[in-house]
PQR file of N, CA, C, O and H, with PARSE charges and radii, in Angstrom:
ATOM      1  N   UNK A   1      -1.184 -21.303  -2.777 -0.4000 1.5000
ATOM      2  CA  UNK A   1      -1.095 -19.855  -2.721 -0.0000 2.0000
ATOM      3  C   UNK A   1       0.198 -19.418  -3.388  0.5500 1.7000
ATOM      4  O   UNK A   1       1.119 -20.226  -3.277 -0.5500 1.4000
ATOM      5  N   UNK A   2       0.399 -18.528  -3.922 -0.4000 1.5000
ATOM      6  CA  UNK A   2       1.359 -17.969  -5.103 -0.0000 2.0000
ATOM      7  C   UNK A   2       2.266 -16.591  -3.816  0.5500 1.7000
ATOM      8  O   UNK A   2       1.941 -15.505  -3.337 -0.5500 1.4000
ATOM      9  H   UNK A   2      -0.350 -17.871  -4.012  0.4000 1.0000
ATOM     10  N   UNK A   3       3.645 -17.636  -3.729 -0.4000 1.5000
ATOM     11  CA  UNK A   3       3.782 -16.698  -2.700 -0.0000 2.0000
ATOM     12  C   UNK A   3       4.641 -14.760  -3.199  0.5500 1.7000
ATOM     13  O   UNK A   3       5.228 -14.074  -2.362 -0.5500 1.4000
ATOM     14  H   UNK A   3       3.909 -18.518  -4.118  0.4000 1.0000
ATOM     15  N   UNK A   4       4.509 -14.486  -4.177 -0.4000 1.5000
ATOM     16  CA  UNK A   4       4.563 -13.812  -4.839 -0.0000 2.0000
ATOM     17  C   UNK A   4       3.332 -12.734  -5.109  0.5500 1.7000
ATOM     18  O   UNK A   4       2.321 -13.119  -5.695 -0.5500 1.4000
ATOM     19  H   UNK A   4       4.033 -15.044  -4.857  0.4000 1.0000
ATOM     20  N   UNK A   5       3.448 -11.544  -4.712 -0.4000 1.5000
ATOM     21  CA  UNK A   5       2.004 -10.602  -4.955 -0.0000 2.0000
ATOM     22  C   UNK A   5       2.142  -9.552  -4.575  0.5500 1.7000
ATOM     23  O   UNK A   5       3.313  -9.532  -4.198 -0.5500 1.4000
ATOM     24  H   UNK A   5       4.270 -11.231  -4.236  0.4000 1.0000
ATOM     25  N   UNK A   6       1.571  -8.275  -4.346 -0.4000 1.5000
ATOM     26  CA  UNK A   6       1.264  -6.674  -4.203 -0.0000 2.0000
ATOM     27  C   UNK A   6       0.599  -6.548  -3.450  0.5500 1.7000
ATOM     28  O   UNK A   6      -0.153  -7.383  -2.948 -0.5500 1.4000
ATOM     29  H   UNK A   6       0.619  -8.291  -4.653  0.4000 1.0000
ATOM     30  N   UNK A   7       0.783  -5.100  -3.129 -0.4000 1.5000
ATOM     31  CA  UNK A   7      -0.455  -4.957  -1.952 -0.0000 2.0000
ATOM     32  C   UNK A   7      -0.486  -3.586  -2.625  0.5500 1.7000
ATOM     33  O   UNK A   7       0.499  -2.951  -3.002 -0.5500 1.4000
ATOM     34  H   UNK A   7       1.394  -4.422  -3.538  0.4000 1.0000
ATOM     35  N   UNK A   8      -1.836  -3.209  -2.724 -0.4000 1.5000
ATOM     36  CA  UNK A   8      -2.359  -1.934  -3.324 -0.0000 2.0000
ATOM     37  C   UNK A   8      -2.648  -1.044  -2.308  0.5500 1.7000
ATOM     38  O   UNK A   8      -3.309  -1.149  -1.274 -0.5500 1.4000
ATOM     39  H   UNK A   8      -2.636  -3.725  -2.418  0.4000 1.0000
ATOM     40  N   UNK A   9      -1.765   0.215  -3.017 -0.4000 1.5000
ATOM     41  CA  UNK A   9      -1.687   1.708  -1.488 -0.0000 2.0000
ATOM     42  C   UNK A   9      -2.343   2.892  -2.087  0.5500 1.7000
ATOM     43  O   UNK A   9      -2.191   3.486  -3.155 -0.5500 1.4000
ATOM     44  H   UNK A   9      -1.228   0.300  -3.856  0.4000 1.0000
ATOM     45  N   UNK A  10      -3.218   3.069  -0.939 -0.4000 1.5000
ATOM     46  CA  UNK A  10      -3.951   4.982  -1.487 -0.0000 2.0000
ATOM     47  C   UNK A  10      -2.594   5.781  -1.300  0.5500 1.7000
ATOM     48  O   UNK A  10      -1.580   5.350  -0.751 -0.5500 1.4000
ATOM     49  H   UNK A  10      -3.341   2.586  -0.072  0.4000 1.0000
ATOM     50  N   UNK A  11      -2.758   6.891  -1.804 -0.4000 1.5000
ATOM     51  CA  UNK A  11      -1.853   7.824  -2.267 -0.0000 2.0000
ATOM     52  C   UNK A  11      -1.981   9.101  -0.815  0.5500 1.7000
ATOM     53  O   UNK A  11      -0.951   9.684  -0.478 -0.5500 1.4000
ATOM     54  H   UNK A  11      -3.581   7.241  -2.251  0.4000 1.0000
ATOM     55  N   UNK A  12      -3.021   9.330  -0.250 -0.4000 1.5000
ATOM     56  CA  UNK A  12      -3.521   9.976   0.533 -0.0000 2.0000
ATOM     57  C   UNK A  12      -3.549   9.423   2.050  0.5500 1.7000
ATOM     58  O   UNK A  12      -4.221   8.393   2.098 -0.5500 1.4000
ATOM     59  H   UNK A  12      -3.858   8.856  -0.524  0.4000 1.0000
ATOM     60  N   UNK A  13      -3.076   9.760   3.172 -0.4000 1.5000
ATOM     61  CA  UNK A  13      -3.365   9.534   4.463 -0.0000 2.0000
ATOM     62  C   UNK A  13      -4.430   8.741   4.453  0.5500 1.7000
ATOM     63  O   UNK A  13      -5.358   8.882   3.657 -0.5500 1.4000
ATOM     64  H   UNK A  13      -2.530  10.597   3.132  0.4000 1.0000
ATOM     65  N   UNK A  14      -4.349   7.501   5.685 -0.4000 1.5000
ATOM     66  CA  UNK A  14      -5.552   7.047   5.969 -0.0000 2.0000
ATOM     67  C   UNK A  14      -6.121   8.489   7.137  0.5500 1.7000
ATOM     68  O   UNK A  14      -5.474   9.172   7.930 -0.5500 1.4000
ATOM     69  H   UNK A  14      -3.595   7.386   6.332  0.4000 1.0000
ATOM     70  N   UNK A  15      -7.551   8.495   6.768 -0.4000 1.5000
ATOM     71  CA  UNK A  15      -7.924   9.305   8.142 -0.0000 2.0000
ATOM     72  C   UNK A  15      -9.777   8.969   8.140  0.5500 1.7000
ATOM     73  O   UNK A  15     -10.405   9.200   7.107 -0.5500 1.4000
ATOM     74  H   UNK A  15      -8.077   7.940   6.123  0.4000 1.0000
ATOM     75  N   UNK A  16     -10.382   8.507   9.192 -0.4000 1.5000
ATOM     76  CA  UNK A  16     -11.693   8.737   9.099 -0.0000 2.0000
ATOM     77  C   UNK A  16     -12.431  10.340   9.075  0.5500 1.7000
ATOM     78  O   UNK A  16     -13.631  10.458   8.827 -0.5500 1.4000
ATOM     79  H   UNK A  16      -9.872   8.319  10.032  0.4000 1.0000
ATOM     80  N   UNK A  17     -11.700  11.323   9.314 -0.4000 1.5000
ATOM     81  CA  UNK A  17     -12.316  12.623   9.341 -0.0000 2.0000
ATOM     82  C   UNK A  17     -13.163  12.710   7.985  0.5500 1.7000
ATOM     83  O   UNK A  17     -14.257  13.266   7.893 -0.5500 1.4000
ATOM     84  H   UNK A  17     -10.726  11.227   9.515  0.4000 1.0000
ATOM     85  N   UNK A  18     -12.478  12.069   6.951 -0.4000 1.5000
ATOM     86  CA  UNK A  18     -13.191  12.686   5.431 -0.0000 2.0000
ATOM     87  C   UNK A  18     -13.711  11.187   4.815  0.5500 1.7000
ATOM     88  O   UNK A  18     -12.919  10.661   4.033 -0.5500 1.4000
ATOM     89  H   UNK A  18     -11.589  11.617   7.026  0.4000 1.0000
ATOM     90  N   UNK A  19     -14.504  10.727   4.994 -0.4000 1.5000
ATOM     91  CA  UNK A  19     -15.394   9.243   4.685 -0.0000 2.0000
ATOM     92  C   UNK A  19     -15.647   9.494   3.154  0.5500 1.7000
ATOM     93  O   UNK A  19     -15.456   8.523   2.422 -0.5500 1.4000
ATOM     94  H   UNK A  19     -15.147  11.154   5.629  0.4000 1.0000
ATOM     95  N   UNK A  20     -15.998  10.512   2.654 -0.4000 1.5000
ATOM     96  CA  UNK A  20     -16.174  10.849   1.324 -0.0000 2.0000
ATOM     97  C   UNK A  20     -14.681  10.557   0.279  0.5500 1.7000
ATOM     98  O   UNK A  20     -14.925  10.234  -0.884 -0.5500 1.4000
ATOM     99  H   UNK A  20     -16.153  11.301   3.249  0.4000 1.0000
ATOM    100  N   UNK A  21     -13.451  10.650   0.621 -0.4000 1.5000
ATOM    101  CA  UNK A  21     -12.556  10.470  -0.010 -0.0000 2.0000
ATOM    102  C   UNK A  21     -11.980   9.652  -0.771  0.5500 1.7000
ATOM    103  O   UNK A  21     -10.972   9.119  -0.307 -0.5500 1.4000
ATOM    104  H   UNK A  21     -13.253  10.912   1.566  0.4000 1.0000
ATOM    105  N   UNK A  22     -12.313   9.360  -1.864 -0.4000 1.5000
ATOM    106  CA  UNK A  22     -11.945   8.114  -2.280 -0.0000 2.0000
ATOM    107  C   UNK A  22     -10.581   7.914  -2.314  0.5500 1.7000
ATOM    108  O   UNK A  22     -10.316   6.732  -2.089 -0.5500 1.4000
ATOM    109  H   UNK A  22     -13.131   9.793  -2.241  0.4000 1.0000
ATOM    110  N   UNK A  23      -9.569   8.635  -2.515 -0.4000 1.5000
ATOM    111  CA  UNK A  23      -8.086   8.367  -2.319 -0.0000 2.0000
ATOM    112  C   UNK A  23      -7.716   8.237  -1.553  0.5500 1.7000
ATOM    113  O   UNK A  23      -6.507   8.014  -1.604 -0.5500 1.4000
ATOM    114  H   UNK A  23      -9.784   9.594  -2.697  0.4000 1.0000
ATOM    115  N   UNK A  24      -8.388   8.253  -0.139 -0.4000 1.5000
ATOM    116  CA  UNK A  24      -7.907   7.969   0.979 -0.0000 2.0000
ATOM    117  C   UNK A  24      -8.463   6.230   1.588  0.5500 1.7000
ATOM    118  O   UNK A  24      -7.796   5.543   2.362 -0.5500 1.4000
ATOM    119  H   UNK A  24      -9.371   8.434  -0.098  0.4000 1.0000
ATOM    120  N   UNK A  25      -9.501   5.922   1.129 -0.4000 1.5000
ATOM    121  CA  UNK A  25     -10.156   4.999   1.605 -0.0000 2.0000
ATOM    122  C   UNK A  25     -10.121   3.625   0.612  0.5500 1.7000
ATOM    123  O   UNK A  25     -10.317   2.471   0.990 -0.5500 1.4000
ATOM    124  H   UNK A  25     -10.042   6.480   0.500  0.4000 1.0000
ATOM    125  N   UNK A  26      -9.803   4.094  -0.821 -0.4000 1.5000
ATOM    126  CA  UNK A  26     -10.145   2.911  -2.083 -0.0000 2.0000
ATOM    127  C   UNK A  26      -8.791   3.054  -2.483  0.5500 1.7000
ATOM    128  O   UNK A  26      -8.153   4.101  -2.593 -0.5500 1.4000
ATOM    129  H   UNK A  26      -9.643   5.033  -1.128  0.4000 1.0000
ATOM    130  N   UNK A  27      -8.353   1.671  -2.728 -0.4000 1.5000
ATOM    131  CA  UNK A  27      -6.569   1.482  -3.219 -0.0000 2.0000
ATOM    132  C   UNK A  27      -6.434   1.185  -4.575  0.5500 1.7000
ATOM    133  O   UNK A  27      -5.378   1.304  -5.196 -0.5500 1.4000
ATOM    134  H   UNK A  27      -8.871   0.820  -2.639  0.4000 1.0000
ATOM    135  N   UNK A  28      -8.207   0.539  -5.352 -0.4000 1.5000
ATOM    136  CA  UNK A  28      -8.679   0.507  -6.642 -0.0000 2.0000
ATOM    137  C   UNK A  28      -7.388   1.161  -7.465  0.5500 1.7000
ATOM    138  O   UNK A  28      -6.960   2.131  -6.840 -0.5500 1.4000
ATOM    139  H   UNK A  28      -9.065   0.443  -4.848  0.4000 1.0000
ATOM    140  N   UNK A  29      -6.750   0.939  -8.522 -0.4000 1.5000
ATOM    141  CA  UNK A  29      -6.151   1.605  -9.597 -0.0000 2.0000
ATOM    142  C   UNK A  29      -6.756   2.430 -10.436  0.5500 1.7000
ATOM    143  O   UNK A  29      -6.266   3.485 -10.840 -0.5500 1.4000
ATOM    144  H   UNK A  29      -7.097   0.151  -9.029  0.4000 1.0000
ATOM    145  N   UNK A  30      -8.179   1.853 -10.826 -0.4000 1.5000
ATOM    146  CA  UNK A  30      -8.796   2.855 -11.665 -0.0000 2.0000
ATOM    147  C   UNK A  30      -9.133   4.011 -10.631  0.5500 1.7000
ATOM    148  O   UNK A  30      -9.335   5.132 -11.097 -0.5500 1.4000
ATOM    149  H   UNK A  30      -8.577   0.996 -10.498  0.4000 1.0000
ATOM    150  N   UNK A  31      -9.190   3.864  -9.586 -0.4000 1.5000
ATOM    151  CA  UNK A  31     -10.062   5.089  -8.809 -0.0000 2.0000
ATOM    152  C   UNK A  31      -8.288   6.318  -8.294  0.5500 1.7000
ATOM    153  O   UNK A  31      -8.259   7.548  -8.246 -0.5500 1.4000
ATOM    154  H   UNK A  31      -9.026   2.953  -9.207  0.4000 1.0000
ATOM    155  N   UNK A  32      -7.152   5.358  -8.020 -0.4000 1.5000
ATOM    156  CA  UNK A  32      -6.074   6.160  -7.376 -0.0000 2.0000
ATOM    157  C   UNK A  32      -5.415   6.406  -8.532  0.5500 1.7000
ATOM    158  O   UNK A  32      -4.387   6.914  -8.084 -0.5500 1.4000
ATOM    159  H   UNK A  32      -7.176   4.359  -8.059  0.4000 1.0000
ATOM    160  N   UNK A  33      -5.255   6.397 -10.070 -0.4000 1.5000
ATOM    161  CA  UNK A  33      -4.599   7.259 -11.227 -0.0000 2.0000
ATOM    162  C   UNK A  33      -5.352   8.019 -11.219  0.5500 1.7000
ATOM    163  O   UNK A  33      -5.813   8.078 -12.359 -0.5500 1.4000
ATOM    164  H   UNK A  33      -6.090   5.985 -10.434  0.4000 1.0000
ATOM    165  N   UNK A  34      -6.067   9.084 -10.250 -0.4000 1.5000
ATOM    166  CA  UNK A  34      -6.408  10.246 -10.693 -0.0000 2.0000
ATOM    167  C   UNK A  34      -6.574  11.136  -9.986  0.5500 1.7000
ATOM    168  O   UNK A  34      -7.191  12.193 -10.116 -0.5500 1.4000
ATOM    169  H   UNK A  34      -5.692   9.037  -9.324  0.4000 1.0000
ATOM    170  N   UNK A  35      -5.753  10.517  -8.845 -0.4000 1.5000
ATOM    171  CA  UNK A  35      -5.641  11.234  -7.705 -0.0000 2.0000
ATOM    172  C   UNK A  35      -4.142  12.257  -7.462  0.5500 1.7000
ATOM    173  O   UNK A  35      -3.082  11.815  -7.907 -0.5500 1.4000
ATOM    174  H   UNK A  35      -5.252   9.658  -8.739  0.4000 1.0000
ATOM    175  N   UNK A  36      -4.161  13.598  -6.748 -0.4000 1.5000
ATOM    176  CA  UNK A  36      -3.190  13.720  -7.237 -0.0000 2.0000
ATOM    177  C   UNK A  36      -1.636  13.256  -6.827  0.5500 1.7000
ATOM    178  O   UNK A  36      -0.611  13.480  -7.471 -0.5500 1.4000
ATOM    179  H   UNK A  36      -5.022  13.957  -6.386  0.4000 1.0000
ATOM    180  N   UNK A  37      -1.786  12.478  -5.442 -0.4000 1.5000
ATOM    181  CA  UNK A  37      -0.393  11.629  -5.284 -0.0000 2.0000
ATOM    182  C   UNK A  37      -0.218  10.631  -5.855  0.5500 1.7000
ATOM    183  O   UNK A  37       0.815   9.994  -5.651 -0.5500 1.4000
ATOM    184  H   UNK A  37      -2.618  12.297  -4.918  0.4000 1.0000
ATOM    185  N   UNK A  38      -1.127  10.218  -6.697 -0.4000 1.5000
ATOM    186  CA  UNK A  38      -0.576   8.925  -7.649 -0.0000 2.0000
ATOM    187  C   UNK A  38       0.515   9.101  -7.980  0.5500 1.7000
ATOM    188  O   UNK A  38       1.003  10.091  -8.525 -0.5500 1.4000
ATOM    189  H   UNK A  38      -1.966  10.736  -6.862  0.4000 1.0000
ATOM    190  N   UNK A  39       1.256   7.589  -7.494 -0.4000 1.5000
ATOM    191  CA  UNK A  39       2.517   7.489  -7.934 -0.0000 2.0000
ATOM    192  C   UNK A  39       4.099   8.394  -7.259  0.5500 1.7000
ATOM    193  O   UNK A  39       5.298   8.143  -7.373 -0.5500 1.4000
ATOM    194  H   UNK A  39       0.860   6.785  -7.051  0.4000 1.0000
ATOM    195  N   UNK A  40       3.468   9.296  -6.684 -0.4000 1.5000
ATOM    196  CA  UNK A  40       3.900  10.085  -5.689 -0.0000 2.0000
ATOM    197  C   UNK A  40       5.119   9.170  -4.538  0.5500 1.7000
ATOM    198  O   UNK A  40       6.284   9.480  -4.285 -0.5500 1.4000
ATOM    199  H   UNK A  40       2.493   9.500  -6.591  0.4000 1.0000
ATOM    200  N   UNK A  41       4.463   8.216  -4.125 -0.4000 1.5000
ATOM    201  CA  UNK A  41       5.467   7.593  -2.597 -0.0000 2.0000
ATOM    202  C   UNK A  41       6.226   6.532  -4.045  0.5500 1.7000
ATOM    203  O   UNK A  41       7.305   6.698  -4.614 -0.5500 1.4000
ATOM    204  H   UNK A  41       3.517   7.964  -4.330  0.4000 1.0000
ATOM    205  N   UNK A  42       5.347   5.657  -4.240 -0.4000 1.5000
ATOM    206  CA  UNK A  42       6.082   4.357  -4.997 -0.0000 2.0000
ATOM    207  C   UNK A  42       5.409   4.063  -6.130  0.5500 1.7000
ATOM    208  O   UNK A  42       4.214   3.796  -6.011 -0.5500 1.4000
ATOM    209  H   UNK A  42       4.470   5.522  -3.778  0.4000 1.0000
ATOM    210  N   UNK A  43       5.926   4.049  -7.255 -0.4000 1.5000
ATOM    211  CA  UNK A  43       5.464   3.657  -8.789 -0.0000 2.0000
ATOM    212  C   UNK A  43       3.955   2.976  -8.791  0.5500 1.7000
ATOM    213  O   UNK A  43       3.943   1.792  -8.454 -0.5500 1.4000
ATOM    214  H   UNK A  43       6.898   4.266  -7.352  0.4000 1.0000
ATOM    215  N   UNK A  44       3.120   3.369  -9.011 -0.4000 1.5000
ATOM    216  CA  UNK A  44       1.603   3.065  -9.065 -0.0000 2.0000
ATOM    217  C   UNK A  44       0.745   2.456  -8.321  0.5500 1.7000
ATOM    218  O   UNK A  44      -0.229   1.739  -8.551 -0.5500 1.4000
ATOM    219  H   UNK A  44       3.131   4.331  -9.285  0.4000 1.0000
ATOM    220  N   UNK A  45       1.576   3.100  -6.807 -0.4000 1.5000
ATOM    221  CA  UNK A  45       0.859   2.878  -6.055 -0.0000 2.0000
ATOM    222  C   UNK A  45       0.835   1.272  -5.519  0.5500 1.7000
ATOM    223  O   UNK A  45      -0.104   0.790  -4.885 -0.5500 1.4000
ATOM    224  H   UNK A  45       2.367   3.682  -6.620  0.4000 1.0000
ATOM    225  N   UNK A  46       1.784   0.712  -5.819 -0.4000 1.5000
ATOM    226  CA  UNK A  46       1.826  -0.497  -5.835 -0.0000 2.0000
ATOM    227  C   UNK A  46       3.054  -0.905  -4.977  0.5500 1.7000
ATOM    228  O   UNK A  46       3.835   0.022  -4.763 -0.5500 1.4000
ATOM    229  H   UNK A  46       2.546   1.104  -6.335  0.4000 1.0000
ATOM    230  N   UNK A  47       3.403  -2.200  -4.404 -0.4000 1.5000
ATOM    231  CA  UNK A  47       4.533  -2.354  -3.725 -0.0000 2.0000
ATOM    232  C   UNK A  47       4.477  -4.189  -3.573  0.5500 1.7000
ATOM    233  O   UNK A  47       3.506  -4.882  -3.269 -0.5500 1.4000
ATOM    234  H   UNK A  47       2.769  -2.953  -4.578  0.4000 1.0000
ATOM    235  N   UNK A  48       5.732  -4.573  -3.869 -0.4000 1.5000
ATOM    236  CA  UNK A  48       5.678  -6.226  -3.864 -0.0000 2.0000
ATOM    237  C   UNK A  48       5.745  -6.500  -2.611  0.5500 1.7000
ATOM    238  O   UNK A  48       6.026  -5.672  -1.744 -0.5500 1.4000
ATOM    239  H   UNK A  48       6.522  -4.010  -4.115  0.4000 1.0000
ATOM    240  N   UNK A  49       5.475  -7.764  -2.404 -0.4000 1.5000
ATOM    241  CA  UNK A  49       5.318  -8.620  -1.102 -0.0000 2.0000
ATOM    242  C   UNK A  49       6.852  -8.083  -0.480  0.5500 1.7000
ATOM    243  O   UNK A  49       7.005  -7.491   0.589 -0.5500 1.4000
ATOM    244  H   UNK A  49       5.247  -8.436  -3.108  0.4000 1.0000
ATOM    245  N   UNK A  50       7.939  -8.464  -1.466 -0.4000 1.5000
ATOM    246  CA  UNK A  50       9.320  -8.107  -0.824 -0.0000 2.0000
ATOM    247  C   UNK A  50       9.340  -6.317  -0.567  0.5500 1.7000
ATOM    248  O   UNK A  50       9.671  -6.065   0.592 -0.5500 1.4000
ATOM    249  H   UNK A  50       7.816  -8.944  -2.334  0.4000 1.0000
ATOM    250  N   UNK A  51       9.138  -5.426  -1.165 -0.4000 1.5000
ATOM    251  CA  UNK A  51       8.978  -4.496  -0.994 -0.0000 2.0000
ATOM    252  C   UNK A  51       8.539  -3.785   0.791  0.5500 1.7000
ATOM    253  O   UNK A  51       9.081  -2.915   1.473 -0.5500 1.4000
ATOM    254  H   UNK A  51       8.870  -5.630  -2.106  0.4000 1.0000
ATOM    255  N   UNK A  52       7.397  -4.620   1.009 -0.4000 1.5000
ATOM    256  CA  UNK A  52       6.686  -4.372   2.001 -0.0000 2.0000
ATOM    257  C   UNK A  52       7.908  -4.790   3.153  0.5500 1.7000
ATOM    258  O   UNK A  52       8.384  -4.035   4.001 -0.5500 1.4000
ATOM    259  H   UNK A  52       6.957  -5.327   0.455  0.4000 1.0000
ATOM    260  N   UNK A  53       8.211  -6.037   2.940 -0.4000 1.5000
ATOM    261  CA  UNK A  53       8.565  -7.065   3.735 -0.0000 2.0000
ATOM    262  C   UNK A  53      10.185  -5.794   4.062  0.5500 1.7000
ATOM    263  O   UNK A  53      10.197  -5.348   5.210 -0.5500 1.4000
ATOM    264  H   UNK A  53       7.824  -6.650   2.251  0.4000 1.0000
ATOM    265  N   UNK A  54      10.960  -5.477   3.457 -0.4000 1.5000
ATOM    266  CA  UNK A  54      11.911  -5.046   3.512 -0.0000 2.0000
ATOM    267  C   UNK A  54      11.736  -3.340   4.179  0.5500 1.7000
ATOM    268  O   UNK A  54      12.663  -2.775   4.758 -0.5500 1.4000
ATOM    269  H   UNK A  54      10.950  -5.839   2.525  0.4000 1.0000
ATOM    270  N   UNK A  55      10.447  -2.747   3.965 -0.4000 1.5000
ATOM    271  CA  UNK A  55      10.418  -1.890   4.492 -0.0000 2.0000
ATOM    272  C   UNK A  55      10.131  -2.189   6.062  0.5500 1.7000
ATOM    273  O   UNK A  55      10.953  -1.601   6.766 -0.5500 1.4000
ATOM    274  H   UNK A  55       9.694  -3.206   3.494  0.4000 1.0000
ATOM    275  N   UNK A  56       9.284  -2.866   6.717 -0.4000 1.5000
ATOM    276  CA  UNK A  56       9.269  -3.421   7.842 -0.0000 2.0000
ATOM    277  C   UNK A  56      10.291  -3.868   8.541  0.5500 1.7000
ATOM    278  O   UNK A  56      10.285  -3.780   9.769 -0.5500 1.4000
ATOM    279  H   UNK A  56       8.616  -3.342   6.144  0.4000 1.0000
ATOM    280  N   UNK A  57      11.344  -4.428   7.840 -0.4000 1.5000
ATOM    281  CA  UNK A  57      12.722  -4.454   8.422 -0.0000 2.0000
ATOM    282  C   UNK A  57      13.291  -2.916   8.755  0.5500 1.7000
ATOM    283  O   UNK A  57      13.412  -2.430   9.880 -0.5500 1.4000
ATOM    284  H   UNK A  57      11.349  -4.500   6.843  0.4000 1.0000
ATOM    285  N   UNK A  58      13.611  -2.274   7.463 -0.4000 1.5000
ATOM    286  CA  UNK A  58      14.374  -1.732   7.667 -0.0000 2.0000
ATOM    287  C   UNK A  58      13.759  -0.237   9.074  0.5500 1.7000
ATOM    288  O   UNK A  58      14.394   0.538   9.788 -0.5500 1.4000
ATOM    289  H   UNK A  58      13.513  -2.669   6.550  0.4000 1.0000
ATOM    290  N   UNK A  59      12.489  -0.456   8.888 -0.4000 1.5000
ATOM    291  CA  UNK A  59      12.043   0.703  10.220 -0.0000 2.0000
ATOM    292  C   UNK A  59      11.786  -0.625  11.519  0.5500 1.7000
ATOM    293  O   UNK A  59      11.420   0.099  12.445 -0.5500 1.4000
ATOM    294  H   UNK A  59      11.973  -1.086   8.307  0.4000 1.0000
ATOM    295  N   UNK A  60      11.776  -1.332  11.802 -0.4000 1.5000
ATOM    296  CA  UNK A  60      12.438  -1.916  12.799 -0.0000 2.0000
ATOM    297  C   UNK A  60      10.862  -2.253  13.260  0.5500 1.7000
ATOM    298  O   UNK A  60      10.590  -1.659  14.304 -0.5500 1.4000
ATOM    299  H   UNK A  60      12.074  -1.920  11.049  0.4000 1.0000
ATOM    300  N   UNK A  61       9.879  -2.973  12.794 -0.4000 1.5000
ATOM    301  CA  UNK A  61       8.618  -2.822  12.978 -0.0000 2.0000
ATOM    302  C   UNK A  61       8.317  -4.161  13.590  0.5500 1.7000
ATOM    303  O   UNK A  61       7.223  -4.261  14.145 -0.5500 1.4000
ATOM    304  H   UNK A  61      10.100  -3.455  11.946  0.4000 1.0000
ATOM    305  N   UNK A  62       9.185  -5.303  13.576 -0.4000 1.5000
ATOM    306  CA  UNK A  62       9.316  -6.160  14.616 -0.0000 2.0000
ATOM    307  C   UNK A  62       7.749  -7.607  13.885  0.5500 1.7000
ATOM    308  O   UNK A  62       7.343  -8.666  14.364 -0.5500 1.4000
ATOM    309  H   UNK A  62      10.073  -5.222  13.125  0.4000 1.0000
ATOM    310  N   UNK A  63       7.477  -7.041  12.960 -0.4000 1.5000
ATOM    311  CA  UNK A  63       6.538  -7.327  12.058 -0.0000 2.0000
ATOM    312  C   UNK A  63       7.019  -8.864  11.030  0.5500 1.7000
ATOM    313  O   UNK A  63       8.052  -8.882  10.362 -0.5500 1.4000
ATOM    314  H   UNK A  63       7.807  -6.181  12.572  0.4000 1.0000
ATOM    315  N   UNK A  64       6.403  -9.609  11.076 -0.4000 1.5000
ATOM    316  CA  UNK A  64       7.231 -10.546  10.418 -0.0000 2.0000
ATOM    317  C   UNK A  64       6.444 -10.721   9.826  0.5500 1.7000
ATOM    318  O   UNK A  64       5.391 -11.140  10.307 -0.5500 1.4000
ATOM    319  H   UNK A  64       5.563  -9.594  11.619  0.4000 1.0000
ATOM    320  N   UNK A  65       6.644 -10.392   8.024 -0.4000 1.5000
ATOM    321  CA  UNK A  65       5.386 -10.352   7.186 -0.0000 2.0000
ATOM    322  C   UNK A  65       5.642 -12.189   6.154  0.5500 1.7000
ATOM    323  O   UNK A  65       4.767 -12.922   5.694 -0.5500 1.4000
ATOM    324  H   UNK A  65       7.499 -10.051   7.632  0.4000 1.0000
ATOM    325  N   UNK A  66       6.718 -12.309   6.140 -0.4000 1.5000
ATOM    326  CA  UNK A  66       7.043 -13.468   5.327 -0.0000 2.0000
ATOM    327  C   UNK A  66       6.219 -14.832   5.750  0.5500 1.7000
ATOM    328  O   UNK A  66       5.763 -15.535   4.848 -0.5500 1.4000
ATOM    329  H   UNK A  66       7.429 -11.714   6.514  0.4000 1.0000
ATOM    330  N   UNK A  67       6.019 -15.225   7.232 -0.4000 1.5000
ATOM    331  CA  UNK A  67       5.501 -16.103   7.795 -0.0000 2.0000
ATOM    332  C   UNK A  67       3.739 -15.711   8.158  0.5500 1.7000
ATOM    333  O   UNK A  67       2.817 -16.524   8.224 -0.5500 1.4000
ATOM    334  H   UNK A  67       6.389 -14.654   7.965  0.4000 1.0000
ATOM    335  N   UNK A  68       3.684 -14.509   8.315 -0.4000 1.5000
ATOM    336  CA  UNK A  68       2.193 -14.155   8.806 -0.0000 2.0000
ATOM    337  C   UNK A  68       1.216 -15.042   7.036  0.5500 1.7000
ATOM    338  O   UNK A  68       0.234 -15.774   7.155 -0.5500 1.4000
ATOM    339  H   UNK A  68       4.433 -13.848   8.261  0.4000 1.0000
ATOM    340  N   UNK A  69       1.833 -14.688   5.697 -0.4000 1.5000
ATOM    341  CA  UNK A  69       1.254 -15.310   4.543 -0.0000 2.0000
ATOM    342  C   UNK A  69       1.432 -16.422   4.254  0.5500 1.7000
ATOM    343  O   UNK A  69       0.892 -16.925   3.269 -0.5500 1.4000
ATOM    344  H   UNK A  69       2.630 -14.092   5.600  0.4000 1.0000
ATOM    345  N   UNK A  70       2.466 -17.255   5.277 -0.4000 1.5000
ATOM    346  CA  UNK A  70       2.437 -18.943   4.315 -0.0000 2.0000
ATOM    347  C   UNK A  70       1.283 -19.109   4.909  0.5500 1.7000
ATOM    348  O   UNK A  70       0.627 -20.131   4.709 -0.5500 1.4000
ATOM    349  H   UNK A  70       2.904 -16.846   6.078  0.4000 1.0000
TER
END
């Protein structure tokens, strides 16, 4: 396993109220550049393994993402 990788983010709230939404529900690239928070939180919607990992620290989420993937 390549411990190196992304995790792909909708641009839009998760919420089940609107099932029809594709920006809320599909993290697809072709489907979230055309949405209009693309790119909005973090550069294309995209975020590295460290990325993630460091935001979980820094809000105190008690989450230990480094070991949950070996």
């Amino acid at each position: 396993m390549n411990r190196e990788g992304y995790l792909r983010l909708a641009g839009e709230k998760f919420t089940l109220d609107d099932l029809e939404n594709n920006f809320v529900h599909l993290t697809n690239n072709a489907i979230q550049k055309y949405g209009e928070n693309y790119g909005k939180y973090e550069n294309g919607n995209i975020w590295s393994f460290n990325n993630f990992e460091n935001y979980m620290k820094e809000n105190n989420s008690g989450f230990d993402f480094e070991n949950i993937i070996e």
